[in-house]
N, C-alpha and C positions, 0 to 999 in steps of 0.2 A: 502515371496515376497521381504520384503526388509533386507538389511542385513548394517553391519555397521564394517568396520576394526579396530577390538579391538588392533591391533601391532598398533593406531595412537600414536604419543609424548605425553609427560606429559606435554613437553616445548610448548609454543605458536609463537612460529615458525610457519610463513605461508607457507601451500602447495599447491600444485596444485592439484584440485579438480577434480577428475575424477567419471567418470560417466558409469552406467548401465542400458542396455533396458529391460523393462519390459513389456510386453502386445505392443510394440507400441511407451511407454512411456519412457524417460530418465529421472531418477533418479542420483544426487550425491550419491558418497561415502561418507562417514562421513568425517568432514574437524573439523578442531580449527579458533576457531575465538575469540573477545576477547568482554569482556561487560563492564561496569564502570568500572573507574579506572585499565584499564589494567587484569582483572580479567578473567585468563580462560574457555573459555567453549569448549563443541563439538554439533556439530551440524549432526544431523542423522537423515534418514528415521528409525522410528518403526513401532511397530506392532500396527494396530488397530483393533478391535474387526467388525468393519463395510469394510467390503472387497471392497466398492467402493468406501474408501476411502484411501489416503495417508495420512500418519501423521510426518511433520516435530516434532522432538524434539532438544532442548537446555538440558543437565547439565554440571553441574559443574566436577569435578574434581575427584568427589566421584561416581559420578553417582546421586546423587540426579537430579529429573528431576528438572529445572528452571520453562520450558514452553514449547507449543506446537500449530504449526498449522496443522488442519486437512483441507485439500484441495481436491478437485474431476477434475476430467479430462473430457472433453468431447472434444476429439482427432475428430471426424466429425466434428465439431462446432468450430475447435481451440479455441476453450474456457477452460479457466480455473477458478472454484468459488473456492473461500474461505468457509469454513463450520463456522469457529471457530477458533479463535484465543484466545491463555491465556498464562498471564505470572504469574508465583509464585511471582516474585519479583518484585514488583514496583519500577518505579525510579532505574533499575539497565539497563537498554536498552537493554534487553531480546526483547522484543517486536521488536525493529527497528533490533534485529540479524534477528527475526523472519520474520519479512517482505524482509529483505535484499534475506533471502534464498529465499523463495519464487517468489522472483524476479528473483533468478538465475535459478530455475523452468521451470517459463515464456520464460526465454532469450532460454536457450539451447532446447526447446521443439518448440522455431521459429510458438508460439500461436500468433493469433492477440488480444484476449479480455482476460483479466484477471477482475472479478466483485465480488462483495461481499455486504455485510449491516456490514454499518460502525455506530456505535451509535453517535451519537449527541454530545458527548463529545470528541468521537474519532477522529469527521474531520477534526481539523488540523492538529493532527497527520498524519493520511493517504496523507492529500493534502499534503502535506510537501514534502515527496515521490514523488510526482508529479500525484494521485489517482484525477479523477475528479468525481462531482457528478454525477448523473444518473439517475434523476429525471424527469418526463411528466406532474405534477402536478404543474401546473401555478401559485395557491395559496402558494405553497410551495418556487416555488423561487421568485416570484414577494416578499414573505418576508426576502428571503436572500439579495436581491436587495437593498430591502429598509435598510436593517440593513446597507447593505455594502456604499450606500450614507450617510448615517448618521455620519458614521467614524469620529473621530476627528483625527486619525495617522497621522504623515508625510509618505509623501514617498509611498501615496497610491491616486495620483489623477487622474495617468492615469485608472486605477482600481474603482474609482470612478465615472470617465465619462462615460468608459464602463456601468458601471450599471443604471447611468442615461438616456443614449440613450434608454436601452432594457427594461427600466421598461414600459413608456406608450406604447411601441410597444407591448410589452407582456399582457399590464393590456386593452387594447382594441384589441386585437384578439378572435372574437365572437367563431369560430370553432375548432382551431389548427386543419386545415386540414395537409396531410402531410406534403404540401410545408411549413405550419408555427411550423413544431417540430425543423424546426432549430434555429428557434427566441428562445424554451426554451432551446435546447443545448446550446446554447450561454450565454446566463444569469446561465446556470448551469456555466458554464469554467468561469465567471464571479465569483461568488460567491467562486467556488474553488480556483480560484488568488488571493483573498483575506484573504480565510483559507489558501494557503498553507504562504502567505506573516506572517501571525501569526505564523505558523510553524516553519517556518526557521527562527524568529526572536525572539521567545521564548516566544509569549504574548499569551497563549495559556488562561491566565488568562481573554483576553479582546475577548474572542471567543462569539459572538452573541448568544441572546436565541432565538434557531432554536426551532420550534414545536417538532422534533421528531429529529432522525436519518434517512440513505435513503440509496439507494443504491449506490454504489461507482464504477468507472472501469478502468482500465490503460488500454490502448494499446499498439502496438507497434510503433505508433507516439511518445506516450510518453517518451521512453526508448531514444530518439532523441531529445526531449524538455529537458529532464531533465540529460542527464550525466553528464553533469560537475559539479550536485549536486553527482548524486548516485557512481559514480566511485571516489570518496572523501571520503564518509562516508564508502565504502568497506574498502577502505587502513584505515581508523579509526582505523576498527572495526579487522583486520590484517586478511580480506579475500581474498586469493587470485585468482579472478574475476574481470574481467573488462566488462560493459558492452558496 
């Protein structure tokens, strides 16, 4: 099902990413891109042993594998979830190649929901990206809330107010009928401004003790909030995709 052009360069010379239909679905060809320090990788569809799934892989130069995302389609639903994400090498931004492709995924496949479970350590990473939480669990973010007024940062007060507005609107809503799921969307996109402002600012160290991890989702409003991050970190990363 998926295949990968072994004639790619040794050189990490950026090329232009082309793509194959499979089922429905559009797939990349395997492209170069680059991870710490300037360090070549390739990026491919392999083979997974679970046929409902796609599996991005990163190696090196040898072919050692780095990392891998295993992702599912649901082309009725323009949905796309994440299964699993892993990278071999910590601290070498395997992971942000990983999520980069996956987003070029998303773009050329013209989905509206991309969702996943992101662990508790992971969400500033993800919100950095511009990934928002996904959470219906009031207890849940009334305590991101509160973490996120507590903040001592600068540079986080409009971020602040927002969360002080939506904490007593959320912590005295008896029902959350439909009409009040927007009051927790809201203090979710609250909470995730916050993590991604950690994100993109390196304090990944001053990340709040959240109870768990949760679900996570981009859209494609996002891919419009967030370019003049992500078409930055592609040229980083010498992939050449714009979204």
């Amino acid at each position: 099902m998926f295949r990968f052009n072994m004639n790619m360069g040794i050189g990490i010379e950026p090329q232009t990413i082309r793509f194959f239909e499979n089922k429905g679905i559009k797939f990349f060809d395997g492209f170069n891109a680059t991870i710490k320090d300037k360090k070549p990788v390739k990026v491919f569809f392999g083979p997974n042993p679970d046929n409902n799934l796609a599996s991005i892989l990163v190696t090196n130069q040898k072919g050692d594998r780095l990392g891998f995302y295993d992702l599912s389609f649901k082309k009725d639903k323009s949905l796309m979830e994440g299964v699993q994400i892993f990278s071999d090498k910590e601290g070498e931004n395997v992971g942000e190649v990983l999520t980069l492709a996956a987003l070029i995924e998303f773009s050329k496949n013209r989905l509206n929901n991309f969702k996943f479970f992101s662990l508790k350590e992971s969400l500033p990473f993800h919100a950095r990206f511009g990934f928002i939480i996904d959470n219906d669990d009031p207890n849940y973010i009334l305590n991101g809330l509160k973490h996120v007024m507590k903040s001592k940062l600068q540079n986080v007060d409009e971020i602040k107010r927002n969360a002080a507005f939506f904490y007593p609107k959320i912590k005295h809503s008896e029902d959350y009928l439909p009409q009040d799921k927007f009051l927790l969307q809201r203090g979710c996109k609250v909470i995730s401004d916050y993590f991604k402002f950690l994100g993109r600012h390196g304090l990944k160290k001053l990340m709040p003790d959240m109870v768990n991890g949760t679900d996570v989702k981009f859209t494609d409003w996002e891919f419009e909030t967030n370019r003049n991050f992500l078409n930055p970190l592609m040229k980083e990363h010498e992939i050449d995709y714009q979204f």
